[in-house]
C-alpha positions as CSV (number, residue, x, y, z in Angstrom):
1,X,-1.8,-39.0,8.3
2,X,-3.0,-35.4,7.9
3,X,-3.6,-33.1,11.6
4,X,-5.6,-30.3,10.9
5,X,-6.5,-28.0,13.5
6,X,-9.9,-26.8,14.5
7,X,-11.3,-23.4,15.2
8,X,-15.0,-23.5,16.6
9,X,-16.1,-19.8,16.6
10,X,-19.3,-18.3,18.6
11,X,-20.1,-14.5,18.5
12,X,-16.7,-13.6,16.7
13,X,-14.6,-15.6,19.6
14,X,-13.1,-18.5,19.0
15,X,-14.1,-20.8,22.1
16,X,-13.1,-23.8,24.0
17,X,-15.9,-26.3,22.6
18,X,-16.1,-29.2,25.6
19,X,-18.8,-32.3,24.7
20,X,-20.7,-30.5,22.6
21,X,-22.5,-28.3,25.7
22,X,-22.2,-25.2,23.6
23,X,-23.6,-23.0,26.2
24,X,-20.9,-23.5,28.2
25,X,-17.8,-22.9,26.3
26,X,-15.8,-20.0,26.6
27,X,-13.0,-18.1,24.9
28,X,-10.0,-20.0,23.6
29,X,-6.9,-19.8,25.9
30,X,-4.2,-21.2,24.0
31,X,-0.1,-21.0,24.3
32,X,0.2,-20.4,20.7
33,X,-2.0,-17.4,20.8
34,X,-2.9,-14.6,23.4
35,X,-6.2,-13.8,21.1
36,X,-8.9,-15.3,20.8
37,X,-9.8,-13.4,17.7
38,X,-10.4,-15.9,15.0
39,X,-7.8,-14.5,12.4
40,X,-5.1,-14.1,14.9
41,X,-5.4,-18.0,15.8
42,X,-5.8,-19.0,12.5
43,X,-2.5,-16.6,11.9
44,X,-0.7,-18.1,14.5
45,X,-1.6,-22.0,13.2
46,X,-0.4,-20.6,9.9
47,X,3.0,-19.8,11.3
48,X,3.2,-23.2,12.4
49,X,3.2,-24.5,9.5
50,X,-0.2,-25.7,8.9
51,X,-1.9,-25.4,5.3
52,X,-5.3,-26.8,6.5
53,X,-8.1,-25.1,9.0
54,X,-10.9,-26.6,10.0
55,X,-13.6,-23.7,10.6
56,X,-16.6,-24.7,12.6
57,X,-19.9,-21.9,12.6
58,X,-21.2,-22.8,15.7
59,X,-23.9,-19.4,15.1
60,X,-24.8,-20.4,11.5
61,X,-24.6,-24.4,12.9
62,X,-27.2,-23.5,15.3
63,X,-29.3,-21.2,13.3
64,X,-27.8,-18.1,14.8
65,X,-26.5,-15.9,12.7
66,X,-23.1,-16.5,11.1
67,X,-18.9,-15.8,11.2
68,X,-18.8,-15.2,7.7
69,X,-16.8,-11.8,8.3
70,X,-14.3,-13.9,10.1
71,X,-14.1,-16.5,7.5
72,X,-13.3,-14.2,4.8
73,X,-10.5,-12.2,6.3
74,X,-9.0,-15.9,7.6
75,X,-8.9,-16.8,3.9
76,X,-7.4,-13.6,2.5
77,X,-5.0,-12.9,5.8
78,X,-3.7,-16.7,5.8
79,X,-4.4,-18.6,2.6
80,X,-5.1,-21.5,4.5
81,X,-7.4,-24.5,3.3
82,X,-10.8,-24.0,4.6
83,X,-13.0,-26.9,5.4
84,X,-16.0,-25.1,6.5
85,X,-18.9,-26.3,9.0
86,X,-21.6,-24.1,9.2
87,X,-24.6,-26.0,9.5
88,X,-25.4,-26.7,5.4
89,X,-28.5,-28.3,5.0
90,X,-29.4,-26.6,1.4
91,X,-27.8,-26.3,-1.8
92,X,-28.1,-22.1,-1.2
93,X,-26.2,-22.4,1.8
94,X,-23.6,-24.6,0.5
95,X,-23.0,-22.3,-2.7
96,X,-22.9,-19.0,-0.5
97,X,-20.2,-20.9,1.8
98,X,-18.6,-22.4,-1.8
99,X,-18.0,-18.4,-2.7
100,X,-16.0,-17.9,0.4
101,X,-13.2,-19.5,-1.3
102,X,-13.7,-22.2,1.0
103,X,-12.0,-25.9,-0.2
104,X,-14.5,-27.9,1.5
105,X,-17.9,-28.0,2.3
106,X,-18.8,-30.0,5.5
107,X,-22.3,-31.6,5.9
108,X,-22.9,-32.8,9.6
109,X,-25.4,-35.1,10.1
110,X,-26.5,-33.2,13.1
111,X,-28.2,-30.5,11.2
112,X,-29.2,-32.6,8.2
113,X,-32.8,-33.0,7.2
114,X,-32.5,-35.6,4.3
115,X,-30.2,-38.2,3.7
116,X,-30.9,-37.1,-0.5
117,X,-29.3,-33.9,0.1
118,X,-25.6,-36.0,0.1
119,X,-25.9,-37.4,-3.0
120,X,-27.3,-34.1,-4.5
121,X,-24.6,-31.8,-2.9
122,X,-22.2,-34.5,-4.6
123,X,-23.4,-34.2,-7.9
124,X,-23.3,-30.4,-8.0
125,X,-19.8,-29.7,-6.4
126,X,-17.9,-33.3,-6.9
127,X,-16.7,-35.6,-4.2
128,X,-13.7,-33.8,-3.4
129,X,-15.3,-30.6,-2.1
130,X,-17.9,-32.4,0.4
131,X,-17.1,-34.2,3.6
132,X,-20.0,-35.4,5.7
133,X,-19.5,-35.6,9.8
134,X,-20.8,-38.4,11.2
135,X,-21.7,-36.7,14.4
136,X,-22.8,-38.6,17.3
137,X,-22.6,-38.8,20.9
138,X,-21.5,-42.1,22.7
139,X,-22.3,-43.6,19.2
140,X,-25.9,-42.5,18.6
141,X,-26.6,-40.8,15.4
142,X,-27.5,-37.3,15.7
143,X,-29.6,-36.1,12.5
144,X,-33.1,-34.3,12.2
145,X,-33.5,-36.8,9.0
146,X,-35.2,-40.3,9.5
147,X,-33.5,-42.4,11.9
148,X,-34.9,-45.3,12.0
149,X,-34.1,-46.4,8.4
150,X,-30.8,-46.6,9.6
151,X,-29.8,-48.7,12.2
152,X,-26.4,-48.4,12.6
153,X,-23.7,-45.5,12.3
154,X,-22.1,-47.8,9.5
155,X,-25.6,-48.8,7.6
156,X,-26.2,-44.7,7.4
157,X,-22.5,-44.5,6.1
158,X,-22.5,-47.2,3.6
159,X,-25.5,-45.3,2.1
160,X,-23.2,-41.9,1.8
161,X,-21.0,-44.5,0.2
162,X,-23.3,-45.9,-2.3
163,X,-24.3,-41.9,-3.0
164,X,-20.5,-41.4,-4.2
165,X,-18.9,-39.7,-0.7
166,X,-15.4,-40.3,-0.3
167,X,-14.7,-38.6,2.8
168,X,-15.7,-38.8,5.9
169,X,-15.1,-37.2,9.5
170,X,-16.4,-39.3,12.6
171,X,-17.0,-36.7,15.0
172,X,-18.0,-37.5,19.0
173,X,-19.4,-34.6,20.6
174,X,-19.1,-36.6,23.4
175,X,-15.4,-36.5,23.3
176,X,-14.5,-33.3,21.9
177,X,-12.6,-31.2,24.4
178,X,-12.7,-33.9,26.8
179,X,-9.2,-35.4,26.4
180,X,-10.9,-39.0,27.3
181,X,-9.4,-40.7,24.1
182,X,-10.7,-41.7,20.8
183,X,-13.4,-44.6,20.4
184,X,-10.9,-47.1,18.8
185,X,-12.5,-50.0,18.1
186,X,-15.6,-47.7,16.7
187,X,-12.9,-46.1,14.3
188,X,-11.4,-49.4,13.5
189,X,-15.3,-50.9,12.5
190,X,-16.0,-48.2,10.3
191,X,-12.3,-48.8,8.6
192,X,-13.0,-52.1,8.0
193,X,-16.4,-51.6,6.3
194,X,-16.2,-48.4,3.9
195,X,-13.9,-47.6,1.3
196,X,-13.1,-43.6,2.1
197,X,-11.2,-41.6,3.4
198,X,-11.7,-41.1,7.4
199,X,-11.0,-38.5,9.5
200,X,-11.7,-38.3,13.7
201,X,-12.4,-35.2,15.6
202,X,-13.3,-35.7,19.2
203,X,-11.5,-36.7,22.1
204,X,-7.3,-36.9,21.2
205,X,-5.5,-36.9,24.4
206,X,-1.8,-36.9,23.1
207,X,0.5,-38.0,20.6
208,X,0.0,-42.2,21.5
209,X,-3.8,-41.2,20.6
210,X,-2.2,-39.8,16.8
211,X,0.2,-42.9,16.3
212,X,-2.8,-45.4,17.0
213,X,-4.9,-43.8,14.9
214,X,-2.2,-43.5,11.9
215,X,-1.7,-47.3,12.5
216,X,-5.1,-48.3,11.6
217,X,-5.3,-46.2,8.8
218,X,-7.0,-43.5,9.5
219,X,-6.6,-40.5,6.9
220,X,-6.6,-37.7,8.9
221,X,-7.1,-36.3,12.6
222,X,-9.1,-32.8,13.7
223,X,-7.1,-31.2,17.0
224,X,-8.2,-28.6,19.2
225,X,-7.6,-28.8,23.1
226,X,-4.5,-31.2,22.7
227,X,-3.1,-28.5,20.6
228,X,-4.2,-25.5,21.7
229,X,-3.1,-26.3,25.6
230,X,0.4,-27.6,24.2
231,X,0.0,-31.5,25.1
232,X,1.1,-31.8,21.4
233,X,3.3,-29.6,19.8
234,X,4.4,-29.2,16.4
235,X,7.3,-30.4,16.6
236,X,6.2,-33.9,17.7
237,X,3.7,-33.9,14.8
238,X,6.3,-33.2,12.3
239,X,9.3,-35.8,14.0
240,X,6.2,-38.3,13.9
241,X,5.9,-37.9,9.9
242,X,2.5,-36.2,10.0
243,X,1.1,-34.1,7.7
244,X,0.1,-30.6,8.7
């Protein structure tokens, strides 16, 4: 299993992001970085040993303004993997972020209009450059796009499917920063009904939360707070077998 750490940036900073009251969160204090400048975290997670970053927009997310300057000089500072969430919801945005040398695209459902945009980002840039997060809260599907056509979380999933998507991260705003634990038996449904690979962001308390998780075959895990206040440390992820 793959642990890739995340960096959710506001205004420049990168902050503490708790259930997804983005009002509320505040700059980053970590014990593997005094900054909370977004290339001197991303540095420090480099250091570590990690090859993979995911970079979360929260100004471009919610339609204000961007990070871009902080993107670019992550990517030519570190050389890290980028899998970049910034709120895509057109094909111009997802090529301008595509130029930043960024590995992956990531389309959350939260800011996505139409369901047809998946299978048409797909076609354009392959299957292996864009993720869709499945974000919801307790569950419920958060989306601007028609709702009611889909039912459940795995119904709008197993239409990404059908589109040609092959990875997915299930992300509980809900959770995230919250160190309650991950929604097991909702990650073990949507195993057992799609063919992709998953990834969960949202709620990891400790390393009995990654081993769990790597046991039901889940692909890959996004870590922030457990991380970044030293409840897991690299060490443990690397002894464990885990991919960073």
């Amino acid at each position: 299993m793959r642990v890739i750490p995340v960096l959710d940036v506001l205004d420049g900073v990168v902050v503490h992001a708790i259930k997804g009251r983005r009002k509320e969160y505040k700059p980053l204090k970590s014990v593997i970085c005094e900054s909370a400048n977004p290339v001197d975290v991303a540095t420090a997670l480099k250091t570590l040993g990690f090859s993979w970053l995911y970079f979360a927009d929260l100004n471009a997310i919610t339609g204000k303004g961007d990070n871009f300057s902080a993107l670019m000089a992550i990517v030519e500072k570190t050389g890290l993997q980028l899998m970049v969430d910034a709120g895509v919801s057109s094909m111009e945005k997802a090529e301008l972020i595509l130029q930043h040398r960024t590995s992956k695209i990531i389309i959350g459902t939260e800011t996505l209009t139409n369901t047809g945009f998946i299978e048409k980002a797909i076609s354009s840039f392959g299957a292996e450059r864009v993720v869709v997060s499945l974000d919801t809260q307790n569950r419920r599907i958060l989306g601007r796009f028609n709702l009611e056509k889909f039912q459940t979380p795995i119904s709008l999933l197993l239409e990404f499917q059908r589109m040609g998507l092959n990875q997915v991260v299930l992300l509980d705003l809900a959770r995230v920063g919250s160190k309650q634990g991950i929604d097991e038996a909702f990650v073990s449904d949507v195993l057992d009904n799609v063919s992709f690979s998953v990834l969960v962001g949202g709620g990891v308390r400790d390393m009995n939360d990654l081993l769990r998780l790597d046991k039901i075959g889940v692909y890959g895990v996004l870590l922030a707070t457990a991380l970044y206040s030293g409840t897991i440390a690299v060490n443990d992820l690397l002894a464990a077998g885990f991919t960073i």
